[in-house]
N, C-alpha and C positions, 0 to 999 in steps of 0.2 A: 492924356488926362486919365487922370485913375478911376476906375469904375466903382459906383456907392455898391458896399456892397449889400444895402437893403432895398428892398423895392421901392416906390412914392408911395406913402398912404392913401388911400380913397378919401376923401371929403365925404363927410357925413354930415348932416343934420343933430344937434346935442341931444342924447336921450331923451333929458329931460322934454324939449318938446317935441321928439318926433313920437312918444309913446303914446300922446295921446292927438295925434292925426292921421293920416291913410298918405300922405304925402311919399314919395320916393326917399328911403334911407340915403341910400348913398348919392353923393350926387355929380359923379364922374369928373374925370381927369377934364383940364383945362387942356390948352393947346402946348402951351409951354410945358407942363408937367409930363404930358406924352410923350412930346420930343426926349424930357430929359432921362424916361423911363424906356424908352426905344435904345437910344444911347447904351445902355444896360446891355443890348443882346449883342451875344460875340458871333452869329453868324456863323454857328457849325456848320461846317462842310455835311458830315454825317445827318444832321437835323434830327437829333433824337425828340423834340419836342411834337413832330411832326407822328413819331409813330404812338405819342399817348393820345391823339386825337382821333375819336372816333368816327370824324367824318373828315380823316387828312384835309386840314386846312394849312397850304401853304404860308404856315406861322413867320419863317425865317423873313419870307419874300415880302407879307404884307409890312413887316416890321422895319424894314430896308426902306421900304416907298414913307414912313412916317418920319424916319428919319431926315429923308427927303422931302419934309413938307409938302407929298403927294397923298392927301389924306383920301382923297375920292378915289386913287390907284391902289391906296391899299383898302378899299371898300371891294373892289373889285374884285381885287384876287379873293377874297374870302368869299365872295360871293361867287367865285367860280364851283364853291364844292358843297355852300351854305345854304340853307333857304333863309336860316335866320338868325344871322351875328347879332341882332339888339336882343335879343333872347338871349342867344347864347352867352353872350357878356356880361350879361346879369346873374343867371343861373345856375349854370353848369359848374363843375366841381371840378374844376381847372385844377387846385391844390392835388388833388388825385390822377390830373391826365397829362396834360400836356406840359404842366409846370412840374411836372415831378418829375420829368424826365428832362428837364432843362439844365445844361454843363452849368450857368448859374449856378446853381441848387448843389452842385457837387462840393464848393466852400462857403458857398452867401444864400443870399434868399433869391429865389430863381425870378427870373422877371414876368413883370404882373400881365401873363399873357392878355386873360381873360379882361383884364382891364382895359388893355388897348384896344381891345376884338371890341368893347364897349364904346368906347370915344369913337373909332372910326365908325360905326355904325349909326352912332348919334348924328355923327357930322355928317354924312352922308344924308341922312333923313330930316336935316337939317335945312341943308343947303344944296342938294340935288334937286333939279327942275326939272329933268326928259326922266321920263314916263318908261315903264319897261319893254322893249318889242317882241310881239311874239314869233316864232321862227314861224317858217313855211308850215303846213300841214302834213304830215304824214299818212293820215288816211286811218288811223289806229285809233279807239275807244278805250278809256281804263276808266274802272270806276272805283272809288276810293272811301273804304267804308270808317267814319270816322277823321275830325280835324284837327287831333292835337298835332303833337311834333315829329308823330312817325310819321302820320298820312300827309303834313303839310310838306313833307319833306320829300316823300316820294314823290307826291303831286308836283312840285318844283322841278323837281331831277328829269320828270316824264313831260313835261311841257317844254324844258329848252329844248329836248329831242322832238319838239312837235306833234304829240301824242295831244287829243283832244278829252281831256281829263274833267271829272266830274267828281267831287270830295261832296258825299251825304254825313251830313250831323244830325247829333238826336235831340241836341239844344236848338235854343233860338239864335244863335251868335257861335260864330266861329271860333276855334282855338284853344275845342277842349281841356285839358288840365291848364293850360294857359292863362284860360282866364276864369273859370271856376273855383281851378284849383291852389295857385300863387297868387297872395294879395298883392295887392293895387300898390305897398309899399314897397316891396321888392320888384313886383313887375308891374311897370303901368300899363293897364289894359289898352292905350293910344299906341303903344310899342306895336303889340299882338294886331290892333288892327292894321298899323301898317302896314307889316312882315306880309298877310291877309291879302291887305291891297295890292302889294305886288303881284303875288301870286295869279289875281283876277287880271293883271293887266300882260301877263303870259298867255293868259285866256284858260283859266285856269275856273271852271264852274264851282261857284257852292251853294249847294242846298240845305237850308238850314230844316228844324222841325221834322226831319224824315229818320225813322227810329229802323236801321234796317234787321228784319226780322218780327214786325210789325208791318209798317207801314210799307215797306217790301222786302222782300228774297232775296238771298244770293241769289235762287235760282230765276227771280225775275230780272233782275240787271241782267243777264246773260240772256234772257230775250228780249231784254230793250237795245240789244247792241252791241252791249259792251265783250270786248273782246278776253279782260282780263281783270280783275277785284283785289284789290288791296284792303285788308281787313286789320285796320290802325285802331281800335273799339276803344282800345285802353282798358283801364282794371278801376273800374268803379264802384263793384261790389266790397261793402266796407266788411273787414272781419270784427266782431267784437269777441268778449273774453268769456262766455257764456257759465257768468257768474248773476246771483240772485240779485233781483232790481236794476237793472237794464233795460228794463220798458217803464222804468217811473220816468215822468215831465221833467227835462232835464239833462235827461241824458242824449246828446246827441253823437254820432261818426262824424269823422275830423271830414269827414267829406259833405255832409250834412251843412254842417257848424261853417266852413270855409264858400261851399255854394253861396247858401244864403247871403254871407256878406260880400263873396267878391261881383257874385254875376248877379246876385236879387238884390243888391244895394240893401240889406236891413239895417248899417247903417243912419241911414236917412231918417230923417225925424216921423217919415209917415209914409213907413216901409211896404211896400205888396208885400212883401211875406216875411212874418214877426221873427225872433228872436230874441233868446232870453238876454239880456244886459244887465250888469252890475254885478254886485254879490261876492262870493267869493268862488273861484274857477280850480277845477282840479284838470287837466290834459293826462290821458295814461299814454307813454310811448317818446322815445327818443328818439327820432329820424326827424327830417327836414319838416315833414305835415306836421310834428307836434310841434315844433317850434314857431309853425304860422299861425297855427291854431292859438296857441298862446299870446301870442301877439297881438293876434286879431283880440282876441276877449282881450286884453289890456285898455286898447284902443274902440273899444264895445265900452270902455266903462269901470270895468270889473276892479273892485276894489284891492283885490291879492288875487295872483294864479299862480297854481304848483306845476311844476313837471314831473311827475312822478310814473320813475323808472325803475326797475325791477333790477339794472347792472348799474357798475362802475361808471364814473366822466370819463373814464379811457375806453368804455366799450361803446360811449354813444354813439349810435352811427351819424347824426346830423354834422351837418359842414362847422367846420371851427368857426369861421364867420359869425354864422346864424347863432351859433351858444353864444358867444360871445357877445353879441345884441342884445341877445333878448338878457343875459347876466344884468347889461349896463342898464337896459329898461326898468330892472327890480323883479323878473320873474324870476320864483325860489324855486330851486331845484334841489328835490324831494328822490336821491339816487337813493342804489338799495333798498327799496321798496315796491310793493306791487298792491294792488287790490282786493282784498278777496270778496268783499259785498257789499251795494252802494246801499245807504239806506232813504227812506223815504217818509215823510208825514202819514200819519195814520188817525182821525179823528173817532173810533166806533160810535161814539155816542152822537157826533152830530152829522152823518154823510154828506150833507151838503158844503160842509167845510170846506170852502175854495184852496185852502193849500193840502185835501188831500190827495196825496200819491206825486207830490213832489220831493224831490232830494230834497233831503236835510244835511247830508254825510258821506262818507265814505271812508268801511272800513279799513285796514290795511295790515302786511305783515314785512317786520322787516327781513331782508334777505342780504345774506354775502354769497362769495363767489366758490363755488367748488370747480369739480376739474375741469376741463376744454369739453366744449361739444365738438359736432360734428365740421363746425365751420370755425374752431380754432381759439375758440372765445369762452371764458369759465362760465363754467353754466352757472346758473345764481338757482340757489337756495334758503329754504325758508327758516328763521330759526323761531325752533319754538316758544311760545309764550310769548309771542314778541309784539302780538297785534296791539293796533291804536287808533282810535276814530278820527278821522279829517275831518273835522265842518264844511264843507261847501255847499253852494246853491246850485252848481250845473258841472254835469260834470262828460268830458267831449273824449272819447275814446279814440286814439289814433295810432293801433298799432298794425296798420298798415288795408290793402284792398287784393280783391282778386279780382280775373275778368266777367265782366258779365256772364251769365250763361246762355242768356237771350240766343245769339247767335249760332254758339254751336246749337242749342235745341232745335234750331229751324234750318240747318243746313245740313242735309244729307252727306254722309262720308268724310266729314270735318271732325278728323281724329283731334283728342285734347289729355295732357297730362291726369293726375291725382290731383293737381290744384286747380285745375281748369281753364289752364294756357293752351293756347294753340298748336299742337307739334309742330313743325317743323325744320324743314332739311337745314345746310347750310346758306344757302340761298336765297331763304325765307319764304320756298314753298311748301305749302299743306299737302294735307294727305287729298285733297281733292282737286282734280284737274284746274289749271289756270288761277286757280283761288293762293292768292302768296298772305303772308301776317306779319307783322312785326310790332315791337314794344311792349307796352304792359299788355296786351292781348296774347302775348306767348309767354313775356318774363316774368308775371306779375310787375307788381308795382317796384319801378328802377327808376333811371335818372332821366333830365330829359334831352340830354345828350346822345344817351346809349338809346334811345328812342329814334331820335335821327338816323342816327348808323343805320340801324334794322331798315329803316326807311328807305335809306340810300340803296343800301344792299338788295334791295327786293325789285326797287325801281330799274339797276341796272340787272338783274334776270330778266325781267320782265320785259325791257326793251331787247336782250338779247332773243327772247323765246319768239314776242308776235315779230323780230326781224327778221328769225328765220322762217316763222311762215311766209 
């Protein structure tokens, strides 16, 4: 039988209605289409798909078991190296990892790994009944600071070895950038709580509500017990462009802007915590966060949203996917362009004026591309005379976060870069004894893939160091 050589398309939702509900975009591969998209893999000997994946998920082998109508056996092998394939089938930037290294890809389009990593995980959470078991005890404490995807992942990795683990959040609800920070239409927060629930049934503790460096110490986890600390904090600190009018009503961080709707529901008709809706939406920045952001405000209401980008559609960093989405929803993308001053209502004569010191606008200038910076990409320039006012009513800054600093200021000997990542070695430990880090706490703000890694990576030091005490 000759092999297609395109992948299955994803089933979607028509733009037309999915832009204005919170509903799951895509709505995964059937059982038949899996089969016929498994069929696709040749079954390298070499498995070079296996080396773009940052937490080696035995891709060849799970893909063999579906072909096999063994859908729960290839849940399994993934779950031998994952903590969380319905995440990861959703999110992660497969085009860049492990499909791009697929012999596929060398004459066709490489097979839709990340899709099937999705279906099997569905069906498994679907139609799986036994409950996770936890191994024996080992007699070993880890405490784990922070619950997105690095720390849920170490915490996973450190429970099958029977390590008695304790994952501290600063939220109310587990699953850091998971569920704060990806909407509800790309990831449904049911997903994140499953992934969640496993983990508690490894016997894996979370505490939500505890802000550590606040509410406690690295140095008090280490005399509450804990043998060893894993510091997953993630990069929540939002950077803005500290240009004039950035404190007018209005302006929010893409992280701001995405909390309140994914984890404060301001959706909702009779929100706990408000949100501007309607109007017209300007998003500054081209990575994955402006394109949710955008989204979300579509689906908030918003009359027109811009994306306005300072480079080229070839320099955007977001997933082709994601542009491509939000293209079909009607968001206008404003490339070549950047900010230089948002502006704001101003009444002198009557101060009580309810719209003062809200946006009205936002200036801007247009830019082309001069020569490569440092990371290989034309640096964009401004060309003169060229500014022009945007009308908008809210305008959500998202070009990009660093990590908090909370933590290093309250942790003695916790060396940290010029951006305020956490150093460390290859093995993701710090400069301070027992203390390991990983993800946007060291890289800044990355994927959440290359988050797991770091995760993984730190979990197996760290099972090797308290194994050799």
């Amino acid at each position: 039988m000759a092999l297609d050589p395109k992948k299955h398309e994803m089933p979607t939702q028509a733009p037309e209605v999915r832009a204005h509900n919170f509903n799951e975009v895509a709505l995964g591969y059937t059982a038949e289409i899996a089969l016929e998209e498994a069929n696709r893999c040749l079954n390298c000997k070499n498995r070079p798909c296996v080396t773009g994946c940052p937490v080696n998920v035995n891709i060849p082998d799970f893909i063999m078991k579906i072909k096999a109508g063994d859908f729960e056996g290839a849940y399994q092998i993934i779950n031998e190296t994952s903590s969380l394939p319905a995440v990861c089938g959703r999110v992660c930037p497969q085009e860049t990892q492990c499909e791009s290294k697929c012999s596929m890809g060398v004459k066709f389009e490489p097979v839709g790994i990340g899709r099937l990593e999705r279906f099997v995980a569905d069906w498994h959470n679907a139609n799986a009944t036994e409950k996770a078991v936890p191994p024996a005890p080992n007699g070993h404490k880890v405490a784990i600071v922070g619950s997105g995807p690095s720390g849920l992942t170490c915490a996973g990795d450190l429970a099958k070895k029977g390590y008695k683990v304790s994952v501290f959040e600063a939220l109310h609800t587990a699953g850091g950038v998971l569920v704060y920070g990806i909407p509800e239409f790309r990831l449904p927060k049911s997903i994140v709580a499953k992934e969640v629930e496993t983990l508690k049934e490894l016997g894996v503790d979370i505490e939500t509500n505890v802000v550590i460096g606040k509410t406690l110490t690295i140095d008090e986890l280490f005399d509450m017990g804990y043998e060893a600390v894993f510091v997953g904090s993630g990069a929540g600190l939002p950077n803005f462009m500290s240009i004039p009018g950035e404190s007018l009503k209005g302006v929010y961080s893409a992280n701001e802007f995405l909390t309140r709707s994914n984890l404060m529901k301001a959706y909702l008709e009779d929100p706990v915590t408000p949100i501007m809706k309607g109007g017209y939406v300007a998003v500054v920045g081209g990575g994955n966060v402006a394109m949710d952001a955008a989204r979300t405000a579509l689906r908030l209401g918003a009359e027109h949203v811009y994306i306005v980008y300072r480079r080229s559609m070839e320099e955007l960093p977001a997933r082709r996917e994601e542009v491509e989405h939000a293209m079909e929803e009607g968001i206008d993308f404003m490339l070549l362009n950047n900010p230089v001053e948002i502006l704001g209502f101003n009444n002198p004569d009557d101060p009580r004026d309810e719209r003062n010191g809200f946006v009205t606008g936002m200036r801007c200038i247009r830019m082309e591309l001069g020569e490569p910076d440092a990371k290989g990409r034309r640096r964009p320039v401004p060309i003169p005379g060229s500014e022009f006012t945007l009308h908008v009513d809210t305008v959500i800054m998202a070009i990009g976060t660093s990590p908090n600093p909370l933590i290093k200021n309250t942790t003695a000997g916790l060396e940290v870069n010029s951006h305020g990542g956490i150093i460390v070695n290859e093995a993701g430990l710090t400069s301070r004894e027992n203390v390991w880090a990983g993800g946007d706490a060291v890289t800044g703000a990355a994927t959440v893939i290359s988050a797991m890694g770091a995760g993984k990576v730190a979990a197996k030091a760290i099972d090797e160091a308290l194994s050799a005490e």
